[in-house]
C-alpha positions in Angstrom: -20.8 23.7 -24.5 -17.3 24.4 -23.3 -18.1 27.1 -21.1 -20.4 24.8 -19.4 -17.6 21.9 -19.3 -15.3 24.3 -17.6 -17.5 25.4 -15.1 -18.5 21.9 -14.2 -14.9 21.0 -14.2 -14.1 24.5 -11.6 -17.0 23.0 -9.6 -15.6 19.7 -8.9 -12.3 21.2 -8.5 -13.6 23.0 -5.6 -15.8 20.6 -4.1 -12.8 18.2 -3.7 -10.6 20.8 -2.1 -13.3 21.6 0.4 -13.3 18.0 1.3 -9.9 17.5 1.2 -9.5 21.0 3.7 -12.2 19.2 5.8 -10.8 16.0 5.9 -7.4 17.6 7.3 -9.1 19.6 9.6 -10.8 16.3 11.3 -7.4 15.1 11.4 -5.7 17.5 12.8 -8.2 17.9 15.2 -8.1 14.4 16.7 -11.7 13.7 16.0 -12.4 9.9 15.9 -12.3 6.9 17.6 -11.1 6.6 21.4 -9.7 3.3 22.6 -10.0 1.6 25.9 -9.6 3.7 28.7 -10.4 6.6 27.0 -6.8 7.6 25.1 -6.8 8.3 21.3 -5.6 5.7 19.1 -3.4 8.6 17.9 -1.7 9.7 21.1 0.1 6.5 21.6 3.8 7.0 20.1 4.4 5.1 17.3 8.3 3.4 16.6 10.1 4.7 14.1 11.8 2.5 11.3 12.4 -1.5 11.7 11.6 -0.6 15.3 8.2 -1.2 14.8 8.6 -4.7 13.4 10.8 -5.6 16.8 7.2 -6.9 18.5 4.5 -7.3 16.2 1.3 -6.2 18.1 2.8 -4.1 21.2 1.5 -0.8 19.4 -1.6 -2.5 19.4 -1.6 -3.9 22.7 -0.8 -0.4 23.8 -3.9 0.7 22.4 -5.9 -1.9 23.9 -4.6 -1.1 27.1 -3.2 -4.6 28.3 -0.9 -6.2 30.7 -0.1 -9.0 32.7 -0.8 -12.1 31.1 -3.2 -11.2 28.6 -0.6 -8.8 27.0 1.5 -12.0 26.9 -0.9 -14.1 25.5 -1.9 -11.4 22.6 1.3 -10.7 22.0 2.5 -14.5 21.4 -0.8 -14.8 19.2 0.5 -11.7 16.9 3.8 -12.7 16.3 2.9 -16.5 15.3 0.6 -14.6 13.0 3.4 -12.6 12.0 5.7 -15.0 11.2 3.0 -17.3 9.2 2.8 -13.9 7.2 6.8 -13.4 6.4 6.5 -17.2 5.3 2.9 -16.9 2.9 3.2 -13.4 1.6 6.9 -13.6 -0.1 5.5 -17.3 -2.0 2.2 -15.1 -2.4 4.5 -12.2 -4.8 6.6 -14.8 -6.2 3.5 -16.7 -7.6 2.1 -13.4 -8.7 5.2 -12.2 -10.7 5.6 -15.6 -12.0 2.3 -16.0 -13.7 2.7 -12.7 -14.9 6.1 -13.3 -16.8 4.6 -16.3 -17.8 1.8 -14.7 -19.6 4.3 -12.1 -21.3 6.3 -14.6 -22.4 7.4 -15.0 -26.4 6.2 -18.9 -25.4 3.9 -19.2 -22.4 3.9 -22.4 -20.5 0.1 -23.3 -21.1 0.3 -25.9 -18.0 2.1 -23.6 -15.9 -0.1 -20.9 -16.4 -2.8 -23.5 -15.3 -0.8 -24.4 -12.6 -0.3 -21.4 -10.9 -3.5 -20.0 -9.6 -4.4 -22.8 -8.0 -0.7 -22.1 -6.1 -1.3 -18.7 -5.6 -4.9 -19.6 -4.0 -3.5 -22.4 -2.1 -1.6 -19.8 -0.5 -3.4 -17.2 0.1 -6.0 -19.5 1.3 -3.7 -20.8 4.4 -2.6 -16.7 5.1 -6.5 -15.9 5.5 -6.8 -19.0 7.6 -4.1 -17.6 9.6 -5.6 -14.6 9.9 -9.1 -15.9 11.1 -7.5 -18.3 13.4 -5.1 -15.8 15.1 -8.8 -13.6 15.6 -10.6 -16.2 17.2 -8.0 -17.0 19.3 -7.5 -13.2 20.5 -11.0 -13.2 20.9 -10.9 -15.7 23.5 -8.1 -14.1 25.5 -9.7 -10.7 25.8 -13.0 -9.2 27.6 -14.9 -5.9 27.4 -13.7 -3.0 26.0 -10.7 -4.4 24.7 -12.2 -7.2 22.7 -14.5 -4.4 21.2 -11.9 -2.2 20.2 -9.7 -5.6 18.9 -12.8 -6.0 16.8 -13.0 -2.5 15.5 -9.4 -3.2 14.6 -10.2 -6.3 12.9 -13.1 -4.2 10.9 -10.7 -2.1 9.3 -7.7 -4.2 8.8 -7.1 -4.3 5.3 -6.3 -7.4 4.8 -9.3 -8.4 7.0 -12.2 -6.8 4.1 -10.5 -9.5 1.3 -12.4 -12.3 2.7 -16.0 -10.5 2.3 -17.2 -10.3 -1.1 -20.2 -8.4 -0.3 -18.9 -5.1 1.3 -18.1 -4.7 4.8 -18.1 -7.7 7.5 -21.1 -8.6 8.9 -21.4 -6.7 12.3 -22.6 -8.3 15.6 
């Protein structure tokens, strides 16, 4: 019986490296997704530091190849959304630690307790809404293979999958 446990165990052992060698291999590689105009999402340099917080969404608007106006546009959308985050998501942790120390505590605060996740919903409630609204909004500023790949971004945002309680979003 512990032979056999062992040799499952070497087994899975191996068959996660081997996955894990593959997986670095793809990356390496640069297999995956291609954005507008044909670049890879990966090729476009990425700021260092606090840098990248200077202009919420240039990387992105990089990626999706924009200019002019449009870039303007986007980029105006992203940092409103930005800046509703900076507000929402501090209030969002402080809620969370606070119900937390109140359900430690020697005493908890029954009403508090009570209190709180409606807060905390409240809040996180008006950063989704935030979030949807800055999509739609981007959605109606860009065309074509940019509003594709915007999409595709949207699909894997992790904050975007919260709102879907049965898997993935709903694809067009």
């Amino acid at each position: 019986m512990k032979r056999g446990l062992v040799v499952l165990a070497l087994v899975l052992s191996v068959g996660i490296n081997l996955g894990l060698v593959g997986f670095a291999l793809v990356r390496h590689h640069g297999f995956g997704h291609r954005g507008a105009h044909g670049e890879r999402w990966r090729d476009i340099p990425r700021e260092s530091g606090r840098d990248r917080f200077a202009d919420p969404g240039a990387r992105l608007a990089d990626r999706l190849g924009l200019e002019g106006d449009v870039r303007e546009r986007f980029l105006a959308g992203q940092r409103e959304l930005a800046g509703r985050a900076r507000e929402l998501r501090p209030r969002i942790a402080d809620l969370e630690r606070e119900l937390r120390r109140e359900l430690i505590a020697p005493a908890p605060d029954r009403e508090r307790v009570a209190a709180i996740p409606g807060e905390l919903a409240a809040a996180q409630s008006e950063l989704e809404r935030a979030f949807a609204g800055s999509v739609l909004a981007t959605r109606e500023i860009l065309d074509g293979d940019a509003e594709r790949d915007y999409l595709r971004f949207v699909e894997r945002f992790p904050g975007a999958r919260r709102p879907f309680t049965e898997g993935r979003p709903p694809r067009d």
